[in-house]
N, CA, C and O of each residue as an XYZ file, in Angstrom:
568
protein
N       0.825     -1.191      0.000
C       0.000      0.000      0.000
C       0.869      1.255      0.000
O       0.681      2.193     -0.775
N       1.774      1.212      0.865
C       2.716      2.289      0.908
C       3.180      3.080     -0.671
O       3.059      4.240     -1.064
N       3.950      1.404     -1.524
C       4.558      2.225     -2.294
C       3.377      2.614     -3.466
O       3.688      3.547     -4.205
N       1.915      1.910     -3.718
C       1.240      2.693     -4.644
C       0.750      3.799     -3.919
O      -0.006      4.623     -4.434
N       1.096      3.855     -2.875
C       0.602      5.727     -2.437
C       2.002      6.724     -2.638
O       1.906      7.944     -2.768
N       2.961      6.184     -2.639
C       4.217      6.853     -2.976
C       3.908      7.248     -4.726
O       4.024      8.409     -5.118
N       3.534      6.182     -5.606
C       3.313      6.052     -6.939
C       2.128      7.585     -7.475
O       1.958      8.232     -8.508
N       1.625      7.588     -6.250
C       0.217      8.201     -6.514
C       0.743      9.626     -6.076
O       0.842     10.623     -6.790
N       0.974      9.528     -5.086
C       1.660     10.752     -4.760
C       2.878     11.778     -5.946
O       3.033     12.996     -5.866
N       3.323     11.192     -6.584
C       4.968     10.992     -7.475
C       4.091     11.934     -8.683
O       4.426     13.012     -9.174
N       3.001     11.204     -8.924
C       2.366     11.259    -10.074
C       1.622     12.954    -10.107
O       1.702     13.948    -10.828
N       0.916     12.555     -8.903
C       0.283     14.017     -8.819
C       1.409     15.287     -8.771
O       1.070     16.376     -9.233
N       2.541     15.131     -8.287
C       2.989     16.230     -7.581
C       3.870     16.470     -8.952
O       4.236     17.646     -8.954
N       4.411     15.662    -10.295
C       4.782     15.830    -11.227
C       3.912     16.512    -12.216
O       4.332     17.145    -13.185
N       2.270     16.279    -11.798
C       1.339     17.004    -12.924
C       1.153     18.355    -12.358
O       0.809     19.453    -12.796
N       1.474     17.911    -11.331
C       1.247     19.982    -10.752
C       2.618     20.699    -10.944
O       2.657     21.925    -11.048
N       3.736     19.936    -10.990
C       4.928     20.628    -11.554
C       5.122     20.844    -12.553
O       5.762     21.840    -12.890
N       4.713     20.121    -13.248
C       4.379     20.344    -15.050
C       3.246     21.724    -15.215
O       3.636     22.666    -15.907
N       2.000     21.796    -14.632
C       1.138     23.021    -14.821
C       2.145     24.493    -14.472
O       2.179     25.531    -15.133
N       2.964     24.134    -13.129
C       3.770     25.371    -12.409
C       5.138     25.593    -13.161
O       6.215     26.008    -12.732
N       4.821     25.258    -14.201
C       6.746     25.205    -14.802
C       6.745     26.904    -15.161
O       7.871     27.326    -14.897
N       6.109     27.698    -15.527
C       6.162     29.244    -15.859
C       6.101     30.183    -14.576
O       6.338     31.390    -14.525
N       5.637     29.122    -13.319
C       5.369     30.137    -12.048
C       6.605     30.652    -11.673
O       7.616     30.042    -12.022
N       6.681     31.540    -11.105
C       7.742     31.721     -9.671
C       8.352     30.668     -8.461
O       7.891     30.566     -7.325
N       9.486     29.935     -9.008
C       9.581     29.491     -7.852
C       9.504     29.751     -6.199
O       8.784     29.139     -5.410
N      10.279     30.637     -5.947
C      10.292     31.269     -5.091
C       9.386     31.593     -4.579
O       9.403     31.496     -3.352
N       8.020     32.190     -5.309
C       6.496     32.457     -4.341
C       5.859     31.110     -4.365
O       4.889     31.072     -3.608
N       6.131     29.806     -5.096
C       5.633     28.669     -4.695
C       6.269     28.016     -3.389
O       5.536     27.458     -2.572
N       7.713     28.101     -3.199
C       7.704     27.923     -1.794
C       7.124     28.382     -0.821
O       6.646     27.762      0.129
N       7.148     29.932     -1.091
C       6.585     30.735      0.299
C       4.845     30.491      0.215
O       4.223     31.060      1.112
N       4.157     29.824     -0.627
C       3.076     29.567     -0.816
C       3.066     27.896     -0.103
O       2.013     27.369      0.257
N       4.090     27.380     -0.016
C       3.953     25.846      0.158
C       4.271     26.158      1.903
O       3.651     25.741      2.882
N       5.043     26.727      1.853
C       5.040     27.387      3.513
C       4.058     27.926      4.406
O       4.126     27.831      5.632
N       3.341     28.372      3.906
C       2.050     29.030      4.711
C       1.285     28.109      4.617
O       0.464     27.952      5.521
N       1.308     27.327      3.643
C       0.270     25.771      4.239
C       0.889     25.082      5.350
O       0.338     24.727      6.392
N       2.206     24.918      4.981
C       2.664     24.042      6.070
C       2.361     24.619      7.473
O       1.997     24.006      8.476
N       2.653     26.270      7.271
C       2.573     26.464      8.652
C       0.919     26.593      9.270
O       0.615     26.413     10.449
N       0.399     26.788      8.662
C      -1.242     26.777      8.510
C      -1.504     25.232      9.450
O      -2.287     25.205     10.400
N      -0.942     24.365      9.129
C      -1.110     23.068      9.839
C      -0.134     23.035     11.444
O      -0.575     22.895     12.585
N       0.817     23.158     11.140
C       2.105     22.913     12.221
C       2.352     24.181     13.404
O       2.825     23.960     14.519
N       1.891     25.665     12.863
C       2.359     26.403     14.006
C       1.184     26.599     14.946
O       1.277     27.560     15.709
N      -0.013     25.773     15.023
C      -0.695     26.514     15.804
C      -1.254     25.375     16.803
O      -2.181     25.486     17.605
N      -0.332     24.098     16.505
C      -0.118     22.580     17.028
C       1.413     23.028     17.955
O       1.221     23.156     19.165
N       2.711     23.237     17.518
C       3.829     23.456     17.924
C       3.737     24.318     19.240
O       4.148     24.009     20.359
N       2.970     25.710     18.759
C       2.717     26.252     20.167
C       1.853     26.166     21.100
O       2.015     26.473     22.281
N       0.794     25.692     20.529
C       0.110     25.003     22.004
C       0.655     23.769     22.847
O       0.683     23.481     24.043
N       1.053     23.209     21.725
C       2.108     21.741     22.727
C       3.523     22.843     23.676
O       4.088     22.555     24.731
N       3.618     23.438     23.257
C       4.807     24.461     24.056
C       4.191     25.343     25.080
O       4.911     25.709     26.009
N       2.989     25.720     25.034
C       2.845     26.929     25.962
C       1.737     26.710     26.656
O       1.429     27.359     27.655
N       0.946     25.607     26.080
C      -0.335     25.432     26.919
C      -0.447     24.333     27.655
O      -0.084     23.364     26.987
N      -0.789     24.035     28.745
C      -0.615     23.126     29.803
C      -1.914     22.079     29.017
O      -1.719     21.121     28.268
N      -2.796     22.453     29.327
C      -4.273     21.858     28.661
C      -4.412     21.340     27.760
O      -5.438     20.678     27.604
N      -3.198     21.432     26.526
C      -3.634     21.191     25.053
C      -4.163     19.842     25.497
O      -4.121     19.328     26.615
N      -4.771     19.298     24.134
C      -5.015     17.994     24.504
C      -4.914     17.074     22.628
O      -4.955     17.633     21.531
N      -4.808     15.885     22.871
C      -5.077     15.431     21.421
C      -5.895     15.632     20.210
O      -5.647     15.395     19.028
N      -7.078     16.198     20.879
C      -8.513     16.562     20.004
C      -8.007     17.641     19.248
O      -8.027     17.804     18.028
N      -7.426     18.548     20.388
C      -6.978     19.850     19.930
C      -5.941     20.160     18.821
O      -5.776     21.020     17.956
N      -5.310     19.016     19.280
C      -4.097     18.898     18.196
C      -4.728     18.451     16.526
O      -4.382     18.970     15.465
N      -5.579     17.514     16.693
C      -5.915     17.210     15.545
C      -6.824     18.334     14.610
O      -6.699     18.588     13.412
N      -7.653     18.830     15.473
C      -8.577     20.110     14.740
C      -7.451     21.244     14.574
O      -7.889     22.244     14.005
N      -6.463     21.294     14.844
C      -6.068     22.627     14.806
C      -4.940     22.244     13.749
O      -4.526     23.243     13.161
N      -4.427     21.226     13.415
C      -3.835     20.609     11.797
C      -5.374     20.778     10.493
O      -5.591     21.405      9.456
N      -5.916     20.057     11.138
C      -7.129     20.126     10.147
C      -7.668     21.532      9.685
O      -7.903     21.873      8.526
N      -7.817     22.289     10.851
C      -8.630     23.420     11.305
C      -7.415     24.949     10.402
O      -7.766     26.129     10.379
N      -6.218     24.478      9.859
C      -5.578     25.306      9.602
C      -5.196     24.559      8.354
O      -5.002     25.414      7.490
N      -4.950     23.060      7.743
C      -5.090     22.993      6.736
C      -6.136     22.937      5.392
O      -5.999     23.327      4.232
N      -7.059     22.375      5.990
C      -8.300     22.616      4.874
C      -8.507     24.154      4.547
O      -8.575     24.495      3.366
N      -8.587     24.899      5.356
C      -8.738     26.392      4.946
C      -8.023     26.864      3.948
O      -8.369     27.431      2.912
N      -6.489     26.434      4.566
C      -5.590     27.191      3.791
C      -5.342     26.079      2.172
O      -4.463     26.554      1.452
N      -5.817     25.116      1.761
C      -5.685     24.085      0.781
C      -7.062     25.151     -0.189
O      -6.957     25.613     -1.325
N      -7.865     25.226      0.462
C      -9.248     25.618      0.121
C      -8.685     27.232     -0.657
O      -8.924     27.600     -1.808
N      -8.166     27.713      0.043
C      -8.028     29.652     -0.228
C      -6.579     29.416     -1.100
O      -6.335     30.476     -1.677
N      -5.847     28.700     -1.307
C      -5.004     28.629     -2.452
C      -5.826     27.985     -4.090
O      -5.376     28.312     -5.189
N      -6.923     27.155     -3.942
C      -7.493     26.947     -4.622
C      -8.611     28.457     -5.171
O      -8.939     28.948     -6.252
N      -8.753     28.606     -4.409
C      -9.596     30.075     -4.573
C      -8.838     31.374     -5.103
O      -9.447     32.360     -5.517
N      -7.619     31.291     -5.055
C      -6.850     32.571     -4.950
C      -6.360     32.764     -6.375
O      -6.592     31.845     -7.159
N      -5.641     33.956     -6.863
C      -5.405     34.410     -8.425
C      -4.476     33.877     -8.247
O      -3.729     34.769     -8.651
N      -3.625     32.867     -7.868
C      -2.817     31.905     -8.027
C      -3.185     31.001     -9.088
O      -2.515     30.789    -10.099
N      -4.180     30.536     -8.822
C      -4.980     29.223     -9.536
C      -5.542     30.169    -11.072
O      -5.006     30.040    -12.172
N      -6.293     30.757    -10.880
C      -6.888     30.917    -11.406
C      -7.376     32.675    -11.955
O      -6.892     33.434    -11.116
N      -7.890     33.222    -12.685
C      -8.115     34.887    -12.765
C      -7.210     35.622    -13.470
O      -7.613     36.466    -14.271
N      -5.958     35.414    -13.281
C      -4.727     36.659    -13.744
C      -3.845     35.974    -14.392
O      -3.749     34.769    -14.161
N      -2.889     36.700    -15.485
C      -2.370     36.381    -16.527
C      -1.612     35.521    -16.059
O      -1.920     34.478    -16.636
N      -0.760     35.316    -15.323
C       0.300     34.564    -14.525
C      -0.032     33.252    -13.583
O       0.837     32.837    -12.816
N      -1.161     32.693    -13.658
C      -2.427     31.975    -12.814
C      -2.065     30.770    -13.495
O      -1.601     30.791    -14.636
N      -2.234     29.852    -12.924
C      -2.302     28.189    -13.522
C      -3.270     27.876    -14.564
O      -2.761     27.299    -15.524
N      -4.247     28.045    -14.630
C      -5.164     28.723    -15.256
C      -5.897     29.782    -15.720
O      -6.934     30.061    -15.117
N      -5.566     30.423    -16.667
C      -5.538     31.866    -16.696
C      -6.712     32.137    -17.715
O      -6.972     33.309    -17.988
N      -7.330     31.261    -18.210
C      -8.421     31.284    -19.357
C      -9.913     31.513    -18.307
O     -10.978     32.046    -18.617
N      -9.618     31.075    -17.389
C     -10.967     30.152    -16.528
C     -10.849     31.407    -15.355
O      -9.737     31.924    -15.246
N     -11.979     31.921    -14.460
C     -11.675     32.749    -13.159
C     -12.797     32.037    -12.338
O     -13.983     32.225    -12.610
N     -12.403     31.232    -11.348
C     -12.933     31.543    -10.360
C     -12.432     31.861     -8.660
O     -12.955     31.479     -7.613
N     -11.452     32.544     -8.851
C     -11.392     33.739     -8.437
C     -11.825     34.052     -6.526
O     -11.044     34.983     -6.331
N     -12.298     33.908     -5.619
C     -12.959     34.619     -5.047
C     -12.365     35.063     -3.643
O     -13.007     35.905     -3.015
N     -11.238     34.585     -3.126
C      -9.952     34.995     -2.341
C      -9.386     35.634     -3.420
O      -9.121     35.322     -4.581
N      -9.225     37.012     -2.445
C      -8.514     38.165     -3.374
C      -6.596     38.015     -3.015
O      -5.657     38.440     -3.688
N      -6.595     37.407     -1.977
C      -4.782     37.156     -1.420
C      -4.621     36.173     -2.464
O      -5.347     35.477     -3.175
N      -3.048     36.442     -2.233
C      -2.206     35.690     -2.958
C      -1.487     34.339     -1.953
O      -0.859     33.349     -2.327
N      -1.815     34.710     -0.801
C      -1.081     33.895      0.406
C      -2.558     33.314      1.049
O      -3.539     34.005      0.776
N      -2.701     32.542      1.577
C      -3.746     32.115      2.513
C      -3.284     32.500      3.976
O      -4.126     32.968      4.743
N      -2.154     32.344      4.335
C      -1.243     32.466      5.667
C      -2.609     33.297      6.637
O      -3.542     32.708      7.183
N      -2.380     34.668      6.627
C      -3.029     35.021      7.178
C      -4.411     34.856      7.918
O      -4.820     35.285      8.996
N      -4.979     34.071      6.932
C      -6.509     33.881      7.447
C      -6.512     32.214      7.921
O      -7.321     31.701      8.694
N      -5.517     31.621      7.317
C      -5.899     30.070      7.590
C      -4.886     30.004      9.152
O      -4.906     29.075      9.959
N      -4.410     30.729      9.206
C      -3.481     30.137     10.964
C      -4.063     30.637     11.619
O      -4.261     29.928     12.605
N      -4.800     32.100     11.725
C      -5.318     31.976     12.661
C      -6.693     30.822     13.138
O      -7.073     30.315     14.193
N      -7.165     30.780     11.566
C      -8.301     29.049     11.608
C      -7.853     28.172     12.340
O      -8.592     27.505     13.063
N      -6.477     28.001     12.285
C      -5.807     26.701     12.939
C      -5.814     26.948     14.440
O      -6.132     26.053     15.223
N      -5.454     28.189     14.843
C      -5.304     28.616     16.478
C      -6.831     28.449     16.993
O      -6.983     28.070     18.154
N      -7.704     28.650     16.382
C      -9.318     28.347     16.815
C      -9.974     27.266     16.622
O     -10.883     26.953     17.390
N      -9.638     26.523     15.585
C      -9.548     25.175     15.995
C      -9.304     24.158     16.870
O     -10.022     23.195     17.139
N      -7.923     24.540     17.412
C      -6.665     24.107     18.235
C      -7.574     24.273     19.769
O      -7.871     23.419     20.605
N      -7.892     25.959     19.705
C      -8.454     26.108     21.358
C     -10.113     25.220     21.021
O     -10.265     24.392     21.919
N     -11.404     25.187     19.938
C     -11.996     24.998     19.972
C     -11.829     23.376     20.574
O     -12.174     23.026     21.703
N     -11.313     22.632     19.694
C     -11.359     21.084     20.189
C     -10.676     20.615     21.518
O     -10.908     19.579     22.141
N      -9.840     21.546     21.795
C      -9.010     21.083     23.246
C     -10.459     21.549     24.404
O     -10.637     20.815     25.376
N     -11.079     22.353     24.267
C     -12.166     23.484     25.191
C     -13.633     22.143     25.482
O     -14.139     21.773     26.542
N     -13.952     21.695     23.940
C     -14.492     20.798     23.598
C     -14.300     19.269     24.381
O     -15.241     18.494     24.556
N     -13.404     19.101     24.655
C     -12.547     17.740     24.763
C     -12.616     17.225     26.414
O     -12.363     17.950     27.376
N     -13.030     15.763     26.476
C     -12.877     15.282     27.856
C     -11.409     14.882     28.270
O     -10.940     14.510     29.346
N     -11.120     14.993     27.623
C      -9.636     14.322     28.072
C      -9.207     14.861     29.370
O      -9.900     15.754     29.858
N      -8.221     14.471     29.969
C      -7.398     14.885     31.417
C      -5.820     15.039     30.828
O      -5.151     14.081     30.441
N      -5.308     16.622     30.842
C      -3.635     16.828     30.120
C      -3.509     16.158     31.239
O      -4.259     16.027     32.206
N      -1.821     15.495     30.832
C      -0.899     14.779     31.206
C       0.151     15.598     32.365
O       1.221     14.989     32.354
N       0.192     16.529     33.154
C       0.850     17.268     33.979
C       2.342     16.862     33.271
O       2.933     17.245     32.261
N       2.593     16.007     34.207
C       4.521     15.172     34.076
C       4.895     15.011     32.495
O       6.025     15.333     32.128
N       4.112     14.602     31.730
C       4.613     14.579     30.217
C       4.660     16.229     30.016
O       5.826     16.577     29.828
N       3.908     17.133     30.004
C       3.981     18.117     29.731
C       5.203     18.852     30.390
O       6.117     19.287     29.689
N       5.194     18.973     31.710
C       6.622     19.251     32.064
C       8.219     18.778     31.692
O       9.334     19.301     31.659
N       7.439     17.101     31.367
C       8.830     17.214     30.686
C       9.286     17.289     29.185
O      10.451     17.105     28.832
N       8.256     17.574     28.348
C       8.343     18.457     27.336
C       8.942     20.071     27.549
O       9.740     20.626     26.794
N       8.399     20.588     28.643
C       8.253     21.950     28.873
C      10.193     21.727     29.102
O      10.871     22.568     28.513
N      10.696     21.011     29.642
C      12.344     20.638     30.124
C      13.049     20.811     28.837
O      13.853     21.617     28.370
N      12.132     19.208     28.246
C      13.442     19.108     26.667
C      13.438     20.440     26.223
O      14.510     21.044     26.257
N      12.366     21.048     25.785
C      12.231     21.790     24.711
C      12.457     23.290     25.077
O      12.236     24.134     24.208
N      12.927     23.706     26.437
C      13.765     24.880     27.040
C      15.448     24.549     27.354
O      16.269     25.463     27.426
N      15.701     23.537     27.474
C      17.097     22.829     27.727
C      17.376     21.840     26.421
O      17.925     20.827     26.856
N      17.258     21.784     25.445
C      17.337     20.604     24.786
C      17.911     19.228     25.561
O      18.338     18.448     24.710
N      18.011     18.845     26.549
C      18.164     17.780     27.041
C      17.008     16.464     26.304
O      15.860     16.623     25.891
N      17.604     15.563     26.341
C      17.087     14.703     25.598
C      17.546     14.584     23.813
O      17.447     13.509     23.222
N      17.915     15.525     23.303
C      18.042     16.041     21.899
C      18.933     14.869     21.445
O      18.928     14.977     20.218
N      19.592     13.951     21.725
C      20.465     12.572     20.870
C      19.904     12.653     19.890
O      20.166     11.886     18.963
């Protein structure tokens, strides 16, 4: 299963490199970045700063910051509307940014508090502290 999802994966990410061959590299990273972080920074700092987080939280607030931001790059004159667009014949258009960043992390931070707020769980005190250790001392870091 692995490697026809590797196959599948290979495939897609070559037909979207083939559509992006005229783009900007450079704003496709910083575009591939604000997704990533859309998912990861609003998970990273609640596992760092909030005693409470909890698993629920973690998962809605990946979700809660990637679908948005997957969604508003699809929407945006990236894709679609302007001469320079992946599609430039076709507009639909209706996110006026060029970045999602902005609107999808904070989705992710309200997510993050919504499902942890939501959530029966009981945080872990001692795991959390000793996260709160490694990750102010890098101790543990091998």
């Amino acid at each position: 299963m692995a490697r026809v999802a590797a196959v599948g994966i290979g495939v897609v990410a070559i037909a979207l490199g083939l559509l992006a061959r005229d783009l900007n590299v450079a704003y496709l990273v910083g575009l591939a970045f604000a997704v990533a972080a859309s998912a990861n920074l609003p998970v990273l700092m609640y596992s760092l700063f909030w005693r409470g987080f909890t698993t629920r939280g973690a998962v809605w607030a990946v979700y809660g910051g990637l679908v948005p931001a997957l969604g508003l790059v699809l929407l945006s004159p990236v894709v679609s509307g302007c001469p320079g667009s992946l599609f430039p014949g076709v507009d639909f258009q209706y996110f006026p940014l060029q970045n999602p960043g902005i609107v999808s992390i904070p989705l992710g931070f309200l997510a993050g508090w919504l499902g942890t707020v939501t959530s029966d769980e009981i945080p872990d005190e001692a795991r959390y502290a000793e996260t709160e250790v490694r990750s102010l001392t890098g101790a543990g870091a091998v």
